[in-house]
Gaussian input, Z-matrix of N, CA and C with variables (Angstrom, degrees):
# hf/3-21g

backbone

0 1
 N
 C     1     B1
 C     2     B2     1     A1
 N     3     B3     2     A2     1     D1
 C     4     B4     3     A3     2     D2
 C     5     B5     4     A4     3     D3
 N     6     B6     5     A5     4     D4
 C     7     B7     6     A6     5     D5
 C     8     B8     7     A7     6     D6
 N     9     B9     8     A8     7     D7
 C    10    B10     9     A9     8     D8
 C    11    B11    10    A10     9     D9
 N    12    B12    11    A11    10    D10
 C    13    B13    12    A12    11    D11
 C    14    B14    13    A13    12    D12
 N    15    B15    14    A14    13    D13
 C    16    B16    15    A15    14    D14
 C    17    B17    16    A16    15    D15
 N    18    B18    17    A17    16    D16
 C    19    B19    18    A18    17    D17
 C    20    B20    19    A19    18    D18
 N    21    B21    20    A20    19    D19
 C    22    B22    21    A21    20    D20
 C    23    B23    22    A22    21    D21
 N    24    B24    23    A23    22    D22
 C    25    B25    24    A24    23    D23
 C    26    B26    25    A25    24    D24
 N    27    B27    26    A26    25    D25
 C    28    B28    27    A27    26    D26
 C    29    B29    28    A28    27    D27
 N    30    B30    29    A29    28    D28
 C    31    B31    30    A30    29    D29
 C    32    B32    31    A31    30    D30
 N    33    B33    32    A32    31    D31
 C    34    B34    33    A33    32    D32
 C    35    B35    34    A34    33    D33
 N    36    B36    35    A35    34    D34
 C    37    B37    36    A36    35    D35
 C    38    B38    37    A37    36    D36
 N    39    B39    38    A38    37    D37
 C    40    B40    39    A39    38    D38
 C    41    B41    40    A40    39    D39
 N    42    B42    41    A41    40    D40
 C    43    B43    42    A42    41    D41
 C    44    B44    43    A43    42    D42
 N    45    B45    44    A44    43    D43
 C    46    B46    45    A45    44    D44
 C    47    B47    46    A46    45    D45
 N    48    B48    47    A47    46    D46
 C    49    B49    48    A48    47    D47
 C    50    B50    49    A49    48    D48
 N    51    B51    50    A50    49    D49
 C    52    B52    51    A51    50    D50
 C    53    B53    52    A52    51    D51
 N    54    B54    53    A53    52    D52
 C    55    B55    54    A54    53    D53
 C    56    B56    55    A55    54    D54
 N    57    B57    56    A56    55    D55
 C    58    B58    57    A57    56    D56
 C    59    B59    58    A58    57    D57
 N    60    B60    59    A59    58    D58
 C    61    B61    60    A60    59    D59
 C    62    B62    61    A61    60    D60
 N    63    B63    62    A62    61    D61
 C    64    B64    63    A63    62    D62
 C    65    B65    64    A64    63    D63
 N    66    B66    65    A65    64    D64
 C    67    B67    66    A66    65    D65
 C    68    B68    67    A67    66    D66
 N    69    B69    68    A68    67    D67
 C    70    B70    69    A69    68    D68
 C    71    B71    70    A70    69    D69
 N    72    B72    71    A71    70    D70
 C    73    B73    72    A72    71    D71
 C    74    B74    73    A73    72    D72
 N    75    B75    74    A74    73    D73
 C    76    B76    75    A75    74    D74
 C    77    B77    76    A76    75    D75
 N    78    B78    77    A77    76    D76
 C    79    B79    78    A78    77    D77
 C    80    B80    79    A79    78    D78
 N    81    B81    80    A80    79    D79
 C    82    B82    81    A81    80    D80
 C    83    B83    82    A82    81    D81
 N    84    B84    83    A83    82    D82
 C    85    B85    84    A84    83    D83
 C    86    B86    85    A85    84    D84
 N    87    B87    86    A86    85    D85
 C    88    B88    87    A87    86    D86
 C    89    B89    88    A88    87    D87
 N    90    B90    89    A89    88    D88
 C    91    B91    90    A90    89    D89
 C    92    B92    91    A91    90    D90
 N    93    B93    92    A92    91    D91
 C    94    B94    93    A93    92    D92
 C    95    B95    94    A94    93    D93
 N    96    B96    95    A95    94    D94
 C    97    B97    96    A96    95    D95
 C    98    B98    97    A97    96    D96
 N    99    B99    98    A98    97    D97
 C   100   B100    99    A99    98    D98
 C   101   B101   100   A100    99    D99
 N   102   B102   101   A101   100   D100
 C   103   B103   102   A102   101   D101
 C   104   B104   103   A103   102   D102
 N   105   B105   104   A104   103   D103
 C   106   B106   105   A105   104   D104
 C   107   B107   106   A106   105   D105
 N   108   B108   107   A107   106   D106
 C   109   B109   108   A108   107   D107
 C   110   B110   109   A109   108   D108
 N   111   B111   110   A110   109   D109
 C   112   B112   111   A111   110   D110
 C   113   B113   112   A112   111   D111
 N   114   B114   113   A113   112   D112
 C   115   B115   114   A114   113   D113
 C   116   B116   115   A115   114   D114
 N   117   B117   116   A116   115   D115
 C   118   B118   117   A117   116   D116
 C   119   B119   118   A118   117   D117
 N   120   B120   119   A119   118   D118
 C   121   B121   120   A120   119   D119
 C   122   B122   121   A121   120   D120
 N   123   B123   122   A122   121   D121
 C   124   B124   123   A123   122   D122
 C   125   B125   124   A124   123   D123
 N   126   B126   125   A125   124   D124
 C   127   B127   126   A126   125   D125
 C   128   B128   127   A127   126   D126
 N   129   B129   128   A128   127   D127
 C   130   B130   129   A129   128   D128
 C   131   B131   130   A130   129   D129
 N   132   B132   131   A131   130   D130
 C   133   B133   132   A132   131   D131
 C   134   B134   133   A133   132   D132
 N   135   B135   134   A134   133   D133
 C   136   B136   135   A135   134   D134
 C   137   B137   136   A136   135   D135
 N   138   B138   137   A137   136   D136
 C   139   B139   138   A138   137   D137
 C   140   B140   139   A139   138   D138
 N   141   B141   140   A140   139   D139
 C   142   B142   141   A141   140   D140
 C   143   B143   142   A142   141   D141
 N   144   B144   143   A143   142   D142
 C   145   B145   144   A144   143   D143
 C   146   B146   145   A145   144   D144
 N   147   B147   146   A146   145   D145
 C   148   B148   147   A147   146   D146
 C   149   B149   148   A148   147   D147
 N   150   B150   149   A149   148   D148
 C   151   B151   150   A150   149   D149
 C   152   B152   151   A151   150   D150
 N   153   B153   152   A152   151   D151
 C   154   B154   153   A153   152   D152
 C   155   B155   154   A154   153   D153
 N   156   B156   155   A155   154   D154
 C   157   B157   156   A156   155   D155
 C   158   B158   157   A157   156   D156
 N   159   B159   158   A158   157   D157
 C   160   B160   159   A159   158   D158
 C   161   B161   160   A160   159   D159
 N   162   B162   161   A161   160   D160
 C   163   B163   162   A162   161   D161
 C   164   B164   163   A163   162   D162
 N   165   B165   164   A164   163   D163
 C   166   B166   165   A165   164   D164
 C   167   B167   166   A166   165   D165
 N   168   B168   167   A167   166   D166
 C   169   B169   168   A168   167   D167
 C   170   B170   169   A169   168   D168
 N   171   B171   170   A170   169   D169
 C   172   B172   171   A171   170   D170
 C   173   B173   172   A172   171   D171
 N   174   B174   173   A173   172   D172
 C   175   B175   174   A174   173   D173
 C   176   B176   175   A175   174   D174
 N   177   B177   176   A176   175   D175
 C   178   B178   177   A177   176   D176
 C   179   B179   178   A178   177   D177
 N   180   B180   179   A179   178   D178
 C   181   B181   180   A180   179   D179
 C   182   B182   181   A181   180   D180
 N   183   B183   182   A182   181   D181
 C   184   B184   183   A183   182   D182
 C   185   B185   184   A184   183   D183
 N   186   B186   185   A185   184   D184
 C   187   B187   186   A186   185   D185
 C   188   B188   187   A187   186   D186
 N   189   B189   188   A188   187   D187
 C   190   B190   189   A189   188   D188
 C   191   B191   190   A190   189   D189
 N   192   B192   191   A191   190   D190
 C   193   B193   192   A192   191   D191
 C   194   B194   193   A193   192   D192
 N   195   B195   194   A194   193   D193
 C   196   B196   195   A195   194   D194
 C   197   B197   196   A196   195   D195
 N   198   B198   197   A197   196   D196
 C   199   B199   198   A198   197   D197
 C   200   B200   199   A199   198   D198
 N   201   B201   200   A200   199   D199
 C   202   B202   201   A201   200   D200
 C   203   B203   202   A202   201   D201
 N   204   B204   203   A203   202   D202
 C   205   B205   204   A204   203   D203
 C   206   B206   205   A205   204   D204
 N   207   B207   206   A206   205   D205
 C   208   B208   207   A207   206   D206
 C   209   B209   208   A208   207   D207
 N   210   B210   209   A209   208   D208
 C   211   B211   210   A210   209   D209
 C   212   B212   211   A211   210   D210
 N   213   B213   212   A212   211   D211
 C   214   B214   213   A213   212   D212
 C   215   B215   214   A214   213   D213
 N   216   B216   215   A215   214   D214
 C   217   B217   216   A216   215   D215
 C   218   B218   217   A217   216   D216
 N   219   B219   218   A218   217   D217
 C   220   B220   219   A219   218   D218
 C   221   B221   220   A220   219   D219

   B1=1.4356
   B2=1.5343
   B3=1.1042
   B4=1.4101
   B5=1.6095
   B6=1.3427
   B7=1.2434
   B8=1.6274
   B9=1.5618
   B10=1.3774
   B11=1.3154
   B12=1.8970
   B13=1.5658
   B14=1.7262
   B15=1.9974
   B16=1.4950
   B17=1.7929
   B18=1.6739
   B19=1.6843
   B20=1.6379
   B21=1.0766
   B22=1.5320
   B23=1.4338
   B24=1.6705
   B25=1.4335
   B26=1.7032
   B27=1.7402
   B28=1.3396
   B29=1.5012
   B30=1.0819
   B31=1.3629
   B32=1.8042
   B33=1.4447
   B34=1.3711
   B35=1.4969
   B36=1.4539
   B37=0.9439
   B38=1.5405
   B39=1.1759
   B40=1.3428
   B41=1.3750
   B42=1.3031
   B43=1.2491
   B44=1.5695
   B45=1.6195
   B46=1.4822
   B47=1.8171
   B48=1.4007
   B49=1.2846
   B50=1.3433
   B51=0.8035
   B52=1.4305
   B53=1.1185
   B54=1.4968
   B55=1.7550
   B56=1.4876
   B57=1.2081
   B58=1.4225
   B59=1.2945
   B60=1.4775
   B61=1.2891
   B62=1.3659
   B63=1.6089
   B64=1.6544
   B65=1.7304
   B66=1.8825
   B67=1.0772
   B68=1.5097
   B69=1.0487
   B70=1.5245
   B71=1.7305
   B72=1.6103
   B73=1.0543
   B74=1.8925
   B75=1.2579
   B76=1.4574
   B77=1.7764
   B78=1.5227
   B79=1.1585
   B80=1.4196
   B81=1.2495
   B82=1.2597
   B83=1.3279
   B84=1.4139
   B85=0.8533
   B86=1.9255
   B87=1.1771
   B88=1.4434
   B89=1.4664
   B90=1.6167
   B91=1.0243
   B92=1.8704
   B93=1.1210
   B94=1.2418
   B95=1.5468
   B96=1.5566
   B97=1.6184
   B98=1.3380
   B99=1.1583
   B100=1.4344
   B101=1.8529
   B102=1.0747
   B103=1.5652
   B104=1.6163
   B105=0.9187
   B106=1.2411
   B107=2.1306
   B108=1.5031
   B109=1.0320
   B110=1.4990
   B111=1.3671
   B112=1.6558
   B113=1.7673
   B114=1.5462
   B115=1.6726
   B116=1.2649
   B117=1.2950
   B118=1.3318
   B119=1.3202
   B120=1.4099
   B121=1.7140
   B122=1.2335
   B123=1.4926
   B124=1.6931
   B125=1.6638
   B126=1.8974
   B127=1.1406
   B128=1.6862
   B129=0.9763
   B130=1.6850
   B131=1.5884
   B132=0.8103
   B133=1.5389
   B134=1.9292
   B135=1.6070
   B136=2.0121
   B137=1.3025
   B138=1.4680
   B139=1.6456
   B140=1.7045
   B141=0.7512
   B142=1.3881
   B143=1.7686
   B144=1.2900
   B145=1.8874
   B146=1.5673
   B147=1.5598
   B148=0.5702
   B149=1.8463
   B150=1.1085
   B151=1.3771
   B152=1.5662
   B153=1.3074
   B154=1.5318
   B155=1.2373
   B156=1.7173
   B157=1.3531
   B158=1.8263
   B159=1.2868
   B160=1.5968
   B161=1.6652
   B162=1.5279
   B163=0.7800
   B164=1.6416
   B165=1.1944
   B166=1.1432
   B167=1.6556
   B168=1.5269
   B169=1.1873
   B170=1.8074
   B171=1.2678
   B172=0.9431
   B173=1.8620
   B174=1.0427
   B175=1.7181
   B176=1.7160
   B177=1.4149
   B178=0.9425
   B179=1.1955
   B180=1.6444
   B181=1.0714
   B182=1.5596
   B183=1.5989
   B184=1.1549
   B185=1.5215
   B186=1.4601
   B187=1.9461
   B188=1.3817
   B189=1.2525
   B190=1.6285
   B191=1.2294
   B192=1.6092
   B193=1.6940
   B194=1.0590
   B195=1.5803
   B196=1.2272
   B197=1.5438
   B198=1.6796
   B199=1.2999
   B200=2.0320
   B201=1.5086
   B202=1.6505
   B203=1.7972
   B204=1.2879
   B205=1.3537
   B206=1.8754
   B207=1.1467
   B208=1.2716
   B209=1.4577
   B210=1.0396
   B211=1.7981
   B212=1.8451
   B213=1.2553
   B214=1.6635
   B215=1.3985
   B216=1.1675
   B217=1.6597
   B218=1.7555
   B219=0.9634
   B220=1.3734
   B221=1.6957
   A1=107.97
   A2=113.58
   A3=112.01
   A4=125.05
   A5=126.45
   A6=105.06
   A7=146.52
   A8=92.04
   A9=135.22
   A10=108.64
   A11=112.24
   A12=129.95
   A13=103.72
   A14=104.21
   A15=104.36
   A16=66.85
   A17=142.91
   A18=117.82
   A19=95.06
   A20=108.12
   A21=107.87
   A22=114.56
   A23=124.99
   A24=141.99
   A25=60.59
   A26=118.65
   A27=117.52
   A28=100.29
   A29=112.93
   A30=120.08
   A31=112.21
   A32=117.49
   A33=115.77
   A34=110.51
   A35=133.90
   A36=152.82
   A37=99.47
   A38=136.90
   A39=131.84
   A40=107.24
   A41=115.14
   A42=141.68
   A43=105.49
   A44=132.11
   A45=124.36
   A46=110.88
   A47=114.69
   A48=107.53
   A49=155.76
   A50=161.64
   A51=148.20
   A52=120.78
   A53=101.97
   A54=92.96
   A55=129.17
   A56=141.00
   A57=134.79
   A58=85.76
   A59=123.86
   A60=140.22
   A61=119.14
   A62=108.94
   A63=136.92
   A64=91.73
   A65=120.57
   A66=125.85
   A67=112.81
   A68=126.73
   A69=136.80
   A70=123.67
   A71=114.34
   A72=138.56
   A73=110.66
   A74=86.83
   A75=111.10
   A76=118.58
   A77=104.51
   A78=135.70
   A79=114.67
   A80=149.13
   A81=143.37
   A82=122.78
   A83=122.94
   A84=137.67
   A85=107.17
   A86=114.85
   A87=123.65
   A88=103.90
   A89=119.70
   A90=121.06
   A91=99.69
   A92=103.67
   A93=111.03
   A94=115.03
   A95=102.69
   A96=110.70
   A97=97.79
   A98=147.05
   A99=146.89
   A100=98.74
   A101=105.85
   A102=118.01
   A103=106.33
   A104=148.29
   A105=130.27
   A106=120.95
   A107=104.38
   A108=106.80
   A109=108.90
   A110=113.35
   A111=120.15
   A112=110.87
   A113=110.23
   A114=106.19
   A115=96.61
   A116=156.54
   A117=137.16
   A118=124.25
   A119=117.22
   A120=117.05
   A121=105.40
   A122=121.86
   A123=140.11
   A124=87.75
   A125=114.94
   A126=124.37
   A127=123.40
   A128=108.38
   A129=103.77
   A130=110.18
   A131=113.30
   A132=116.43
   A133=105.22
   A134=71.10
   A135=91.10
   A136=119.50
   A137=106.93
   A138=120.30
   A139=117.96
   A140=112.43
   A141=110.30
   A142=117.29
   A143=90.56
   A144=102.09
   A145=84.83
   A146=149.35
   A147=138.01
   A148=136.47
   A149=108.30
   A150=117.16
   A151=108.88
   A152=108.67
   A153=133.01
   A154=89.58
   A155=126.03
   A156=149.17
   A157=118.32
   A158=109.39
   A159=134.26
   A160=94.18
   A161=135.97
   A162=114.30
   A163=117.44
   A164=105.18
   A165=106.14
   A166=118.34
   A167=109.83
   A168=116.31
   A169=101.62
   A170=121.63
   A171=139.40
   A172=103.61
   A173=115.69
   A174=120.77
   A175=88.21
   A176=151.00
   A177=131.24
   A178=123.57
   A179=133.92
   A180=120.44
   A181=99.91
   A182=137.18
   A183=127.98
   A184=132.63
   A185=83.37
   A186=104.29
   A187=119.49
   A188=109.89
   A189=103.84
   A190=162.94
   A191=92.48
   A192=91.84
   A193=141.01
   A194=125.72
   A195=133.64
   A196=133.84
   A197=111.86
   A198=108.47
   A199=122.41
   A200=116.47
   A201=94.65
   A202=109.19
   A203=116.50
   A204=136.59
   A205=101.85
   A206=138.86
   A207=133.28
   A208=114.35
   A209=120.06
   A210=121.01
   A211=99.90
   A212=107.50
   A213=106.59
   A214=127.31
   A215=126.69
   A216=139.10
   A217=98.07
   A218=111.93
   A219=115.09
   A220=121.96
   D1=143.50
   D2=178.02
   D3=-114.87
   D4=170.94
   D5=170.96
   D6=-36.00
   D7=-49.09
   D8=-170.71
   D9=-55.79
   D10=-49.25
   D11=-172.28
   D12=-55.78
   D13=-48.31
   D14=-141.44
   D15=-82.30
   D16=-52.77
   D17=-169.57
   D18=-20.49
   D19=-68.64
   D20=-123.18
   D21=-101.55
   D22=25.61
   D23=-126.68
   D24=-103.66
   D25=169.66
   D26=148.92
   D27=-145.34
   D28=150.06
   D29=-171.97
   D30=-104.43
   D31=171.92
   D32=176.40
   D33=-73.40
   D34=-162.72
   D35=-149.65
   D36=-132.87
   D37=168.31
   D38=148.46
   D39=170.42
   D40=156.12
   D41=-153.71
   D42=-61.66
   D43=-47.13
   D44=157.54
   D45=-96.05
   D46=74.55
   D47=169.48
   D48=-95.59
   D49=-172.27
   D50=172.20
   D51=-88.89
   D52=151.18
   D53=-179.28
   D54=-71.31
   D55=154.07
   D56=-145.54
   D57=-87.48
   D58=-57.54
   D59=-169.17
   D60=-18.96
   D61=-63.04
   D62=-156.52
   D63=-88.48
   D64=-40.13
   D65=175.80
   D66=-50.60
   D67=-53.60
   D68=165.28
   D69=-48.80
   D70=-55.18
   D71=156.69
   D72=-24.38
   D73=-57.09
   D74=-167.50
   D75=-72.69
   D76=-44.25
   D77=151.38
   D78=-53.63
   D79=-39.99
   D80=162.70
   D81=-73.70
   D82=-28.64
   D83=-167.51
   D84=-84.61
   D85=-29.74
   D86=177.58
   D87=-76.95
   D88=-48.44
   D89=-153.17
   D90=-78.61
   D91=-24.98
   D92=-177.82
   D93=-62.15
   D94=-38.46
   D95=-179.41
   D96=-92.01
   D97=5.25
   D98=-179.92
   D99=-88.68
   D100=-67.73
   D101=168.45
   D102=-58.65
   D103=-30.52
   D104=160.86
   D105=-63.28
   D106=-26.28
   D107=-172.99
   D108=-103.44
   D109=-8.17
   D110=158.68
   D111=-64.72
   D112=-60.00
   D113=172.59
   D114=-57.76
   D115=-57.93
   D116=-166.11
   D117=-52.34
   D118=-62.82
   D119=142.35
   D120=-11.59
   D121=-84.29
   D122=-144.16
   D123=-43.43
   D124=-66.33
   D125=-171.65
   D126=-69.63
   D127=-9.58
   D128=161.00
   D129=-95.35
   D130=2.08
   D131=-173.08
   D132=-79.10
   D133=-64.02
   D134=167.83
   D135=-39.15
   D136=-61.23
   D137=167.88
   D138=-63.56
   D139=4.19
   D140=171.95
   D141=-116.18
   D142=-23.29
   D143=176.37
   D144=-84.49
   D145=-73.21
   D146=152.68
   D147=8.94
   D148=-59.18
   D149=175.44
   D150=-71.07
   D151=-49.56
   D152=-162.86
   D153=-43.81
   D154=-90.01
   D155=143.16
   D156=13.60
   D157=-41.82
   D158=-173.19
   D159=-91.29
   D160=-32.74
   D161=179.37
   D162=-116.78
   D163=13.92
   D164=163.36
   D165=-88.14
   D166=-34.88
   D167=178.20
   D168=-55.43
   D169=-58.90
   D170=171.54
   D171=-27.18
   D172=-77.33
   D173=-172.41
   D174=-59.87
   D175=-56.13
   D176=-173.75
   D177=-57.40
   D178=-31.17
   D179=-176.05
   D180=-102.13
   D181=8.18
   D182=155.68
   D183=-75.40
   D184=-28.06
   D185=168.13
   D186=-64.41
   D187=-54.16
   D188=147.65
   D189=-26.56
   D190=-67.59
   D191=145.19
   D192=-62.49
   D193=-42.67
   D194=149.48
   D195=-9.89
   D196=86.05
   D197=172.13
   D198=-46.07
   D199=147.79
   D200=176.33
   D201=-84.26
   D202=123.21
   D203=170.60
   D204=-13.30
   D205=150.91
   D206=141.03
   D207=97.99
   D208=2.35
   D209=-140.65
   D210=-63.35
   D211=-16.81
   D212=178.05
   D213=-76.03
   D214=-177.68
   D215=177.73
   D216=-37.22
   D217=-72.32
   D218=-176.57
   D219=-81.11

């Protein structure tokens, strides 16, 4: 669901209903923290491809240096 959906969702009508007002209110107010927690996603995402990447470089250039264990008779 996206921000955009819960703005602009509209609901039925009915005989004990709610006020449109607070309905809207309420509606902005989700969508607002919905879109805040999508860039948050977005930005841990980055930071985590990021890291991933950082530690792979990392195991590649440690593998490298890395003499192989044992190299003698036994």
């Amino acid at each position: 669901m996206t921000p955009h959906e819960v703005r602009t969702r509209a609901f039925a009508a009915c005989r004990r209903g709610v006020d449109p007002d607070e309905v809207r209110e309420f509606q902005a107010r989700v969508a607002d923290e919905l879109a805040m927690l999508n860039e948050t996603v977005r930005l841990l995402s980055q930071e985590n491809d990021r890291i991933k990447r950082a530690l792979r470089d990392w195991q590649t250039m440690h593998a490298r240096e890395c003499r192989p264990p044992n190299t003698g008779h036994w």
